[in-house]
N, C-alpha and C positions, 0 to 999 in steps of 0.2 A: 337621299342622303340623310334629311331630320331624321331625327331618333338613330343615328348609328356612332359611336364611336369608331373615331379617328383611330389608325394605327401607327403610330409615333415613337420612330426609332430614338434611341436614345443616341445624340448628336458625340461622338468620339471618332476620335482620328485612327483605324486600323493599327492595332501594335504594331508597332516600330519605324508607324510613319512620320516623315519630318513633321515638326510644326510648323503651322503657316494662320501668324495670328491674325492679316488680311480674311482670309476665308475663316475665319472664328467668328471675325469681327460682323462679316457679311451672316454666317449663320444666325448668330445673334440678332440680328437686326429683324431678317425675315422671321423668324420665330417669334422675339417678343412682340411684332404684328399680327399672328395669326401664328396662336400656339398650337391649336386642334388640325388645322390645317383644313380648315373649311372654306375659307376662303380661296386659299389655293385651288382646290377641289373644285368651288363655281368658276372660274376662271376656265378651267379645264372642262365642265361640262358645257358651259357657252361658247365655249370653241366649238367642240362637235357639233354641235347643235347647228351653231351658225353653217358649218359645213353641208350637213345634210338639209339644211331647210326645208323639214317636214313639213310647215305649215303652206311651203308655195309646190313642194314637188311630192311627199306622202313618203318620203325617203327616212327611211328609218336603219339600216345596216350599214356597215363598212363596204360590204361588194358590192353597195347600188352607186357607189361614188366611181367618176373617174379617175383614172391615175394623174394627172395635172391637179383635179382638186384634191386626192387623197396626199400630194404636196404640197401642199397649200397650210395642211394642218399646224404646223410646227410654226407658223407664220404667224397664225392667228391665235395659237396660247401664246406666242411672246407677245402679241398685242397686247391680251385681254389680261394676261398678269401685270404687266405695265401699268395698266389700267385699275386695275383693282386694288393695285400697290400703291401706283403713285411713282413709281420709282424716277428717276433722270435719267435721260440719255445718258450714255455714257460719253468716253473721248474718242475711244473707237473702238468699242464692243455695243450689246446694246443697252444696259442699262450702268447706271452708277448705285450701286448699294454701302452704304459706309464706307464713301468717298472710294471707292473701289469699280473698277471694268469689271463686268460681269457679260458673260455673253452666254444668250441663252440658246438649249436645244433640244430639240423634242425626235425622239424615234418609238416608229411603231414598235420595234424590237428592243427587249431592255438590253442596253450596252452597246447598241450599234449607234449612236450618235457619231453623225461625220463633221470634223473639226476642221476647219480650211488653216490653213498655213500662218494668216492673222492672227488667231487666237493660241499659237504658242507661248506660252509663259503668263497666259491670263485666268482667269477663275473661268470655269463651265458650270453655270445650274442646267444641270442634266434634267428632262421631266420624260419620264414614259407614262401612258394610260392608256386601257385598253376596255372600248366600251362593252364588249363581250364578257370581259370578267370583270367589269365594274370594279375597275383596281386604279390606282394609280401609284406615282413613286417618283421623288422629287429630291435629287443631292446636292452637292457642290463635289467641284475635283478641277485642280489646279492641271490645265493642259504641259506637262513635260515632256521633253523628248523622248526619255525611257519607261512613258506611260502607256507612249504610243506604236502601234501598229508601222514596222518599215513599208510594208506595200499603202497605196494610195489610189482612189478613185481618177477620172479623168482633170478633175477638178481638184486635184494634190489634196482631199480631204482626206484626212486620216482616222481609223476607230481606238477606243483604247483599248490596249491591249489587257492580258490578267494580271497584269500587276497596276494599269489603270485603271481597270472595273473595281480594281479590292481595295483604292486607293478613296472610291467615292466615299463624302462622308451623308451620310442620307440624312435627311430632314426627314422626310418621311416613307414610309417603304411598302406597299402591297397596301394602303389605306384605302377605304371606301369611296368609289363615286357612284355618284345619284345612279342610281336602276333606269337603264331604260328598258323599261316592262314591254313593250314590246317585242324584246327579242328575248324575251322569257315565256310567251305564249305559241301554243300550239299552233304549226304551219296550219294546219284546218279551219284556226278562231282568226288565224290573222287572213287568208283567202275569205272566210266568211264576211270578215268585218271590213273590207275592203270593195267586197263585189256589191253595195248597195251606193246608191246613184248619187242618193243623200247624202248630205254632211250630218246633218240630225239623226238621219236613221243609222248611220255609222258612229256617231257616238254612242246614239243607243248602244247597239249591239258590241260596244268598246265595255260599258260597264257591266254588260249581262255576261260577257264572257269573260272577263278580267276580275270577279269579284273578290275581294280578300287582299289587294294588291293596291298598294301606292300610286298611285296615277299622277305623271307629272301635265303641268302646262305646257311644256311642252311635246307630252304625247297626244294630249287631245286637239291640239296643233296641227301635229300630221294627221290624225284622221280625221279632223272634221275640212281640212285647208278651207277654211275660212277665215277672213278679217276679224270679224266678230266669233271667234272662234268657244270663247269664254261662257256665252252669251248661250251657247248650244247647252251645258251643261247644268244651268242653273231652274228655278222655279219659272213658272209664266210662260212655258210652252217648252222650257230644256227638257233635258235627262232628268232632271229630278222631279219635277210632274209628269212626264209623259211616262215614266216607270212606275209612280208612285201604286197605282195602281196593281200592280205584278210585287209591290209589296218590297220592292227594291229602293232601299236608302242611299245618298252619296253622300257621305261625310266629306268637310270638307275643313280649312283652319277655321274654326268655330270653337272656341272654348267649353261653348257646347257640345259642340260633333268629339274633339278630346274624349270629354267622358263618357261617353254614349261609345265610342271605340275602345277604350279602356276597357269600360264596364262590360264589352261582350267578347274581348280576346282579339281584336283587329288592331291592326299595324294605324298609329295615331297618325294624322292625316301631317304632315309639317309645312310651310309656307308655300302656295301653288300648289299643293295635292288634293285629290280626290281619293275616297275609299268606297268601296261600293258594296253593298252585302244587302242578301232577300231576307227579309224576317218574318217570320210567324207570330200568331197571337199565343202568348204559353197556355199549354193545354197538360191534363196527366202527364201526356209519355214525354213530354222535354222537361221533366224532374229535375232535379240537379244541373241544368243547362243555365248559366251566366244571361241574365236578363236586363233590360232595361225598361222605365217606366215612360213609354207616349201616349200623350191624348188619354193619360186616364187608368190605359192599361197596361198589362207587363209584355212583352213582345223579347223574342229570343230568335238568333242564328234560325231558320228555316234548315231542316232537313229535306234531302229531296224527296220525298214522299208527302213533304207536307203542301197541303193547295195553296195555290198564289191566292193574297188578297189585300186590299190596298191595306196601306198603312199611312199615321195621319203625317202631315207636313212635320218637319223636321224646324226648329227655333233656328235663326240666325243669328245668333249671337255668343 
């Protein structure tokens, strides 16, 4: 998610909808907390995350989950935004936001959120996200009777209907969440990088096939499932000497690594990330090719035709 703008609807009530200065007042509140909506956003990417717990099961998609834990989800972004907020229980929804019930609800589907019978005449923070399209989208909408859907689940929970869906007032809508780069890679690189025994040697082949890409801590999580998971990736026996050789850097948050990504056209590594790219010693034919100075000399993006060959340690700092 570093380095992305937020997409941040502008907060208004739908022409010709009642006002309702409780849910203004709640908009207000979450927003001047978290204007960009990034915090929201982590909230929502440590839910999933907690759900599939790559680092203990290598689970990284939606269809590896069972359906009990793929309900489980909505459970645990009301936790984790609670948590990131601060918010209070409420009196009997689940949070209190400017002295207001607030009851939250997450569906995998936008606008299927099912509303049990309790929460009539209470504020709804709606939240959808969906880690395939790395999107998310978070509202308010006051549960009314003529918001809502007449048929109901076994569990009298009702959806809103379209004049409830157009009634939501969005905080934020179709906004960025963190990439997870694994289901961005070719089924061939993910089979490859998975069929080694290793956790070392799978991280390796995480950076040699993923290069040009954001790499969170939490991907090298799932593929290394180890404790010391971190530890695989760094100098003094990681990915970053054990590649160095092959001439492949991992940028990482380093104010250093920043420039050296900048300066060669690569996505800047943001808090937890790794960038990984093979570089060349510049020679004639990478002419005009965006360079950086290591150890002395000038080194550029490698094309594939150009031979592997080490390059020098990268500065931590």
């Amino acid at each position: 998610m570093d380095g992305e703008t937020m997409s941040v609807q502008t907060v208004l009530w739908p022409d010709g909808g009642p006002s309702d200065p409780e849910l203004d007042a709640v908009a207000k509140q979450v927003l001047a907390a978290d204007p960009d909506g990034r915090r929201f956003a982590g909230a929502i990417r440590r839910s999933i995350d907690m759900l599939l717990d790559g680092q203990h099961t290598g689970r990284f998609r939606w269809d590896q989950l069972y359906k009990t834990e793929k309900a489980h989800l909505g459970t645990l972004i009301e936790i984790n935004v609670q948590r990131e907020f601060g918010f209070a229980d409420g009196a009997s929804m689940d949070y209190s936001i400017a002295d207001a019930d607030v009851d939250c609800k997450y569906s995998q589907a936008l606008g299927g959120w099912m509303i049990p019978p309790e929460a009539l005449g209470h504020l709804l923070l709606v939240v959808w996200a969906s880690d395939e399209e790395s999107s998310w989208s978070a509202g308010l909408v006051r549960a009314l009777p003529e918001r809502l859907n007449s048929g109901g689940n076994r569990d009298t929970k009702k959806t809103l209907n379209a004049a409830g869906r157009g009634a939501v007032k969005w905080l934020f809508r179709g906004a960025p969440l963190q990439e997870n780069m694994l289901l961005r890679l070719p089924g061939a690189d993910i089979k490859a990088i998975f069929s080694h025994k290793s956790g070392q040697r799978r991280v390796d082949d995480l950076f040699v096939r993923a290069q040009g890409r954001r790499i969170s801590r939490t991907v090298v999580a799932t593929v290394a499932m180890q404790e010391d998971y971190m530890k695989r990736v760094r100098y003094n026996g990681g990915s970053r000497s054990r590649l160095q050789s092959r001439g492949i850097v991992i940028l990482g948050h380093y104010s250093s690594h920043g420039g050296i990504a900048e300066a060669l056209g690569l996505p800047v590594p943001g808090s937890g990330e790794s960038v990984s790219a093979r570089l060349a010693a510049a020679r004639p034919h990478h002419a005009g090719a965006p360079r950086v100075e290591l150890g002395g000399q000038e080194w550029v993006l490698a094309r594939p035709d150009d031979p592997e060959e080490a390059v020098p340690k990268l500065p931590e700092i």
